[in-house]
Phi, psi and omega in degrees: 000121167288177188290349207216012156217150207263332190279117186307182189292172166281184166191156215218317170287313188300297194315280164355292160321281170348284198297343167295343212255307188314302187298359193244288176330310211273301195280347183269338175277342173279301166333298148323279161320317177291335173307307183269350159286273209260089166296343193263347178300062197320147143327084187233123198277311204283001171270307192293313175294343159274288200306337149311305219291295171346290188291331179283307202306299185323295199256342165313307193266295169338287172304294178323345171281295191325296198249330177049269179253029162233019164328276241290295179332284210290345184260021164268318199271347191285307187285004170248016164261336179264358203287284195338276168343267180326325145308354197248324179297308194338270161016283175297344185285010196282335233223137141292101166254150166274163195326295174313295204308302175336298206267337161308312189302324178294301221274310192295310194288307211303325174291331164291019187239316198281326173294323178283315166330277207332282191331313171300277196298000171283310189284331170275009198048034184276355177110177170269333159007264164341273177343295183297332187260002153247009167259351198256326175313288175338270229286335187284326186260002153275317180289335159305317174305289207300316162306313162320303180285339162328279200283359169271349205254000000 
């Protein structure tokens, strides 16, 4: 750590860890939640755990072109955007709400997360980049969920 900043040295293990610890906690909370967007929708973590992994490989290989030797950085503040998301969810799984209030309430954090994406890469200077190739994940892997679910039923 220097003297005039708060953020510790890298490690490559902690990081590592982090994101692992985010990708596992995100998709078993996640998991939950999609129960209350879609009751008829069983819990299935390992679908919620490819669509975590998905979205880091997805900006890993992207950003990595981008950012080159500051992957790790963004792909440390990206699993703490989603960790908040996710934490934001908790909460409502305490409560029976109907279907709508779920997908609004999703639709409000999915938007506080995009603000804080920004809010981040503005403060490391990575560009508006980053954002766009993590909205274009999203809206590609909700419209494939929504469509998927269209069509079982």
């Amino acid at each position: 750590m220097t003297k005039d900043n708060c953020v510790p040295d890298f490690n490559l293990k902690y990081r590592l860890f982090y994101i692992s610890f985010v990708l596992i906690f995100s998709a078993y909370v996640l998991g939950f939640y999609n129960q209350r967007l879609f009751p008829d929708f069983k819990n299935n973590f390992g679908l919620e755990f490819f669509i975590c992994c998905m979205q880091i490989v997805w900006q890993s290989l992207f950003m990595g072109i981008y950012l080159k030797d500051r992957i790790w950085d963004y792909l440390g503040n990206m699993m703490t955007i989603s960790l908040i998301g996710t934490l934001l969810l908790i909460p409502t799984l305490f409560f029976h709400f109907n279907q709508i209030f779920y997908f609004i309430y999703f639709g409000i954090v999915v938007f506080i997360m995009f603000l804080e994406h920004l809010r981040r890469c503005r403060m490391l200077r990575f560009g508006i980049v980053p954002t766009i190739s993590w909205m274009i994940f999203r809206l590609t892997f909700g419209a494939v969920l929504l469509l998927k679910i269209h069509l079982a039923d």
